[in-house]
MOPAC internal coordinates of N, CA, C and O (Angstrom, degrees):
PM7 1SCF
backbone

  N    0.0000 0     0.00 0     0.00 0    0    0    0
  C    1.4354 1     0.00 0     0.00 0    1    0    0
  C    1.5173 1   111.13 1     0.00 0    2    1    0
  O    1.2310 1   115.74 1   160.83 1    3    2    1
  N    1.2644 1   125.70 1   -19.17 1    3    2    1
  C    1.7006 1   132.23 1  -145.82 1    5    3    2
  C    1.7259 1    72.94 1   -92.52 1    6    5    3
  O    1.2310 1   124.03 1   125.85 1    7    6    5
  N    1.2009 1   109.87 1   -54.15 1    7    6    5
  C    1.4680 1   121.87 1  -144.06 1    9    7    6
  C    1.6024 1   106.79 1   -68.85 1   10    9    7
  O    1.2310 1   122.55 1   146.48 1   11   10    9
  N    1.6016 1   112.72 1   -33.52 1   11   10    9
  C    1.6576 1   121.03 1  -175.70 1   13   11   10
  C    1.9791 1    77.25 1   -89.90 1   14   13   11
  O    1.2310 1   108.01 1   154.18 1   15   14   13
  N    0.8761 1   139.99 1   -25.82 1   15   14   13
  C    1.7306 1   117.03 1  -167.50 1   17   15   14
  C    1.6629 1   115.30 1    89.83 1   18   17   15
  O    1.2310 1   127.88 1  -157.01 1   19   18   17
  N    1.2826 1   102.43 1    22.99 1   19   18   17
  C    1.7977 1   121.22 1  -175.48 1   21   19   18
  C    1.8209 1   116.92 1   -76.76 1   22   21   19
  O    1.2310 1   124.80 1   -39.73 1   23   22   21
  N    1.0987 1   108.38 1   140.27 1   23   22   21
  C    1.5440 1    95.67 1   170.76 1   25   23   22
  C    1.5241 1   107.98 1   -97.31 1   26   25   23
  O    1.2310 1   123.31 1    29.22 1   27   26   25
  N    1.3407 1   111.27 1  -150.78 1   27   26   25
  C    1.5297 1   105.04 1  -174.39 1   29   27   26
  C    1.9674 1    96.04 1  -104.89 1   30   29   27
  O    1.2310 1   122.27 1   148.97 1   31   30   29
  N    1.4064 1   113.26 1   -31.03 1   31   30   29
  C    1.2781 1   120.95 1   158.63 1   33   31   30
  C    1.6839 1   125.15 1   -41.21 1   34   33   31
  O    1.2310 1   128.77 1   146.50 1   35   34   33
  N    1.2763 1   100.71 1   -33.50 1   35   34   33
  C    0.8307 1   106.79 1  -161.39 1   37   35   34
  C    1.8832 1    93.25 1   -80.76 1   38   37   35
  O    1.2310 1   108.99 1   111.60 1   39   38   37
  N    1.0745 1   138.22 1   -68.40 1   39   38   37
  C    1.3552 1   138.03 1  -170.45 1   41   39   38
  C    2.0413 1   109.46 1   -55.20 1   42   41   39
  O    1.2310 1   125.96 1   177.43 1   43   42   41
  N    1.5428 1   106.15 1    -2.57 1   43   42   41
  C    1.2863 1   116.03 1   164.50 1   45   43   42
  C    1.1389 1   105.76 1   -92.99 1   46   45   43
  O    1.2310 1   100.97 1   148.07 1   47   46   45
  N    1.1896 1   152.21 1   -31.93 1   47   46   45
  C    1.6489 1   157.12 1  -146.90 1   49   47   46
  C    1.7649 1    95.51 1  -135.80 1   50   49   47
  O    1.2310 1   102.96 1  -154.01 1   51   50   49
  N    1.1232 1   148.88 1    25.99 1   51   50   49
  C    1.3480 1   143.46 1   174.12 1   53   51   50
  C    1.6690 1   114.99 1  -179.59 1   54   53   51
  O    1.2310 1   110.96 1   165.56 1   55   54   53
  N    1.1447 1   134.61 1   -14.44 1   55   54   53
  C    1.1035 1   153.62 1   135.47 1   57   55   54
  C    1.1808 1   118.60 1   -65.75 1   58   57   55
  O    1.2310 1   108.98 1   155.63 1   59   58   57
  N    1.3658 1   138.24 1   -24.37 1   59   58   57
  C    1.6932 1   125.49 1  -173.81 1   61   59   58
  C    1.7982 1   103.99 1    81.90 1   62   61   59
  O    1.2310 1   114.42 1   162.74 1   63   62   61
  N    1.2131 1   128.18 1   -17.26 1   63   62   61
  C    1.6448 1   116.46 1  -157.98 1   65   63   62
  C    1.9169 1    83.34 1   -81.04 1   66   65   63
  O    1.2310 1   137.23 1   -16.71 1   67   66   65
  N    1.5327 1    84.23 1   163.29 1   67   66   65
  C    1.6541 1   115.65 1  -176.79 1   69   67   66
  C    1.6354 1    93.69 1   -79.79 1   70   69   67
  O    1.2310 1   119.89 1   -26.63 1   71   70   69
  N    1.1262 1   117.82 1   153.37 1   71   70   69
  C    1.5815 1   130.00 1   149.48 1   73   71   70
  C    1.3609 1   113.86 1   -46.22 1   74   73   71
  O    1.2310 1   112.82 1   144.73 1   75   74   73
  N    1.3975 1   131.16 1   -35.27 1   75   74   73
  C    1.3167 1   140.13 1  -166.60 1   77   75   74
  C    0.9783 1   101.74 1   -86.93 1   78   77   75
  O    1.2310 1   108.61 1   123.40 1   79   78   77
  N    1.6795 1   138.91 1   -56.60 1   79   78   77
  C    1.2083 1   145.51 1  -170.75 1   81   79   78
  C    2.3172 1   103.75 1   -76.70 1   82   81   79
  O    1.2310 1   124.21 1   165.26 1   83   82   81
  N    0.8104 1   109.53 1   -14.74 1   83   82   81
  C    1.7741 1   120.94 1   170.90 1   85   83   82
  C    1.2089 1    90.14 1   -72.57 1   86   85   83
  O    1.2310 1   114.48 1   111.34 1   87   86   85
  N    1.6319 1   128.07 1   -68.66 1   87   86   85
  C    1.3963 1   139.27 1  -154.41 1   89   87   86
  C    1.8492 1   111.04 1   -58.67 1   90   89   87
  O    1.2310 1   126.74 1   152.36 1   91   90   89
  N    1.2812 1   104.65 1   -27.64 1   91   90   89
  C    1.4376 1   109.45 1  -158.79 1   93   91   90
  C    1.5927 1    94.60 1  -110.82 1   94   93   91
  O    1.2310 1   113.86 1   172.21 1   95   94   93
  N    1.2432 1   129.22 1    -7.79 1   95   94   93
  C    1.4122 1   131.89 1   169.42 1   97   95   94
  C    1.7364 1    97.04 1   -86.88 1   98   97   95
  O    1.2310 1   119.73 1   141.12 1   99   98   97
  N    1.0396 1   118.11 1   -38.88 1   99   98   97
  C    1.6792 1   116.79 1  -172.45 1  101   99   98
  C    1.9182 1    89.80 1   -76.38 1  102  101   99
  O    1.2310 1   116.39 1   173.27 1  103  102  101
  N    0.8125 1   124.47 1    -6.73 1  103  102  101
  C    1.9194 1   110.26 1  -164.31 1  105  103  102
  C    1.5402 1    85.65 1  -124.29 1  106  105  103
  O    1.2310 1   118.03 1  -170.58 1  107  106  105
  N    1.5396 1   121.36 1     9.42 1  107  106  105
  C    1.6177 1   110.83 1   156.88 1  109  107  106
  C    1.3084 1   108.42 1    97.72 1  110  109  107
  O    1.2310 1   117.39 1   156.08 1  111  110  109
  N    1.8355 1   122.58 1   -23.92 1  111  110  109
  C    1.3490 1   119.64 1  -167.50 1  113  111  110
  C    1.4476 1   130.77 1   -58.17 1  114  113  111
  O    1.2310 1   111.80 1   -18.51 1  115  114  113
  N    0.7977 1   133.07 1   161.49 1  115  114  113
  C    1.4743 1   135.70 1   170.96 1  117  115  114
  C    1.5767 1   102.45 1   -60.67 1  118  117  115
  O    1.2310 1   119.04 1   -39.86 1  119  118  117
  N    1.4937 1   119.44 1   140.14 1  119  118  117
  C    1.6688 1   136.60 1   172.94 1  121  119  118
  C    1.4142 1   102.08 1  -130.85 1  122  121  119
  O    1.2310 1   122.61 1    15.16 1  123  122  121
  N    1.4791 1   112.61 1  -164.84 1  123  122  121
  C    1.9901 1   119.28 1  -169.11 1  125  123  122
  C    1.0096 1   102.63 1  -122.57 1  126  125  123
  O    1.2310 1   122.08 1   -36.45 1  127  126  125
  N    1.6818 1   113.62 1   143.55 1  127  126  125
  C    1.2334 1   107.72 1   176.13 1  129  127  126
  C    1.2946 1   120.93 1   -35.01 1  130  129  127
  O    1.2310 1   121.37 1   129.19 1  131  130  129
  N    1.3026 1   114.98 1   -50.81 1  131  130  129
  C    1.5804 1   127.98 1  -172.18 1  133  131  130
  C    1.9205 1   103.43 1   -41.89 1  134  133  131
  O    1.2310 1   114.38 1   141.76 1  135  134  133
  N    1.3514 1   128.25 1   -38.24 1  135  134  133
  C    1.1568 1   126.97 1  -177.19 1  137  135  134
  C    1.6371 1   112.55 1   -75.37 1  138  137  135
  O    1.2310 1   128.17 1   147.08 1  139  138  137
  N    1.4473 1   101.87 1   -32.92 1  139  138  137
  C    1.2728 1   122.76 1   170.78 1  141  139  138
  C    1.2973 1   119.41 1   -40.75 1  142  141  139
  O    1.2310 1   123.40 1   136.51 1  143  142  141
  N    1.3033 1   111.08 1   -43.49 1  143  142  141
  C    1.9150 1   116.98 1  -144.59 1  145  143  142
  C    2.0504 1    68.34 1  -116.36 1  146  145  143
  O    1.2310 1   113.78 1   102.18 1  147  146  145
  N    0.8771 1   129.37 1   -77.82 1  147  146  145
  C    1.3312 1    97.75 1   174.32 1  149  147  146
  C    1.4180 1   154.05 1    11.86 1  150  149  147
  O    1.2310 1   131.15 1   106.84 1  151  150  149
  N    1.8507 1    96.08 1   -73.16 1  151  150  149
  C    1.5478 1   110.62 1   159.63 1  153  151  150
  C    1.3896 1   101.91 1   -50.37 1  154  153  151
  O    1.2310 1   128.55 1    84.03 1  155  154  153
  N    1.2059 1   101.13 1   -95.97 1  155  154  153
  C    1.3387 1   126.21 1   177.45 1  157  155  154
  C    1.5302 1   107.62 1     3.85 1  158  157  155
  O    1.2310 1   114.59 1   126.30 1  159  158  157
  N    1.2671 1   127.85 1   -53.70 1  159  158  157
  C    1.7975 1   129.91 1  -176.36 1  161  159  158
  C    1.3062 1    78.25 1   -79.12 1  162  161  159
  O    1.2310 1   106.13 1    86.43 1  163  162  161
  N    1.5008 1   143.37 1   -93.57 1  163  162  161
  C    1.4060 1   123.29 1  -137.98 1  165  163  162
  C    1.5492 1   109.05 1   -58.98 1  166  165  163
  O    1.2310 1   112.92 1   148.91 1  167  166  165
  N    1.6649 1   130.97 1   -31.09 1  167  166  165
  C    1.4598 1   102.27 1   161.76 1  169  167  166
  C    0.9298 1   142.03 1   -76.65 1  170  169  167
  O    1.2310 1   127.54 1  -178.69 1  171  170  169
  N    1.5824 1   103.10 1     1.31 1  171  170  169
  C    2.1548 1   114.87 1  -175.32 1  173  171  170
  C    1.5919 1   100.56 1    52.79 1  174  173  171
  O    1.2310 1   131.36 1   -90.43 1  175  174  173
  N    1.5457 1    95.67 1    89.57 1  175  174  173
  C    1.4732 1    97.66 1  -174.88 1  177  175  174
  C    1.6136 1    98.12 1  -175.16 1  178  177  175
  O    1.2310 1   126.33 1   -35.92 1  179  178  177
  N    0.8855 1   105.43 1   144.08 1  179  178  177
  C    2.1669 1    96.30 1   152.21 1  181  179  178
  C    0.9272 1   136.63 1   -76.39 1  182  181  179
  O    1.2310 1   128.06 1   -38.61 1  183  182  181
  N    1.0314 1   102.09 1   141.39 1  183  182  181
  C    1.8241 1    93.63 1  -176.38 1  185  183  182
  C    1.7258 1   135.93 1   -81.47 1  186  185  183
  O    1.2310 1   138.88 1  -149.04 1  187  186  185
  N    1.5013 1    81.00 1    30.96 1  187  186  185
  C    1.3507 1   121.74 1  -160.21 1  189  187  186
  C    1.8262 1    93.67 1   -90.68 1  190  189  187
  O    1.2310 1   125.30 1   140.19 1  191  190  189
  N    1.3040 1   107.42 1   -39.81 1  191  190  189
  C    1.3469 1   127.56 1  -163.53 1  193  191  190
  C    1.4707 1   107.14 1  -100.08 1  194  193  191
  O    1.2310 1   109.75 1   168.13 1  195  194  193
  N    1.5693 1   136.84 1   -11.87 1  195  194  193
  C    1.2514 1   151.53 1   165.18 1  197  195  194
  C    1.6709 1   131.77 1   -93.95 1  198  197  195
  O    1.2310 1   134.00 1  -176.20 1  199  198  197
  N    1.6497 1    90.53 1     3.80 1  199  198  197
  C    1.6155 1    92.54 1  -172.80 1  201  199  198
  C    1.6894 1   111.82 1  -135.07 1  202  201  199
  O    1.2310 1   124.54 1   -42.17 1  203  202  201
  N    1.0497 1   108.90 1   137.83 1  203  202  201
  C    1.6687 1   107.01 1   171.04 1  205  203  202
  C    1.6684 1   132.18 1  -119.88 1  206  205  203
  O    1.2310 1   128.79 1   -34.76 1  207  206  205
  N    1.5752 1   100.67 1   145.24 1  207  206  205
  C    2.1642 1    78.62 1  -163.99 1  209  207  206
  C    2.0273 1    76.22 1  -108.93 1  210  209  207
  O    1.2310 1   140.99 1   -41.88 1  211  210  209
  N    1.3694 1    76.87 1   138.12 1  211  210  209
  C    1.1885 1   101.45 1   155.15 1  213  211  210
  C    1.3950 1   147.88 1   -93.67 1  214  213  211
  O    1.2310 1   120.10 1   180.00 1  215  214  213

């Protein structure tokens, strides 16, 4: 997000994601693929490059 210049509003209002599902990606939680492949198209990226295993 830092890198395209995105807010977190912004993937709620142009991405399709919920406020709830933004909120719980910023606090680290686990989301669904389905939110996954989501990001992933609105940043043109893989989601290969958006996720970390811990």
């Amino acid at each position: 997000m830092i890198d395209k210049g995105l807010q977190k509003q912004d993937l709620v209002n142009k991405a399709g994601l919920s406020s709830a599902t933004v909120a719980k990606m910023g606090k680290g939680e686990a989301v669904s693929n389905k939110v996954l492949e989501k990001l992933a198209k609105y940043l043109e990226c893989n989601i290969s490059e958006i996720i970390s295993y811990e």
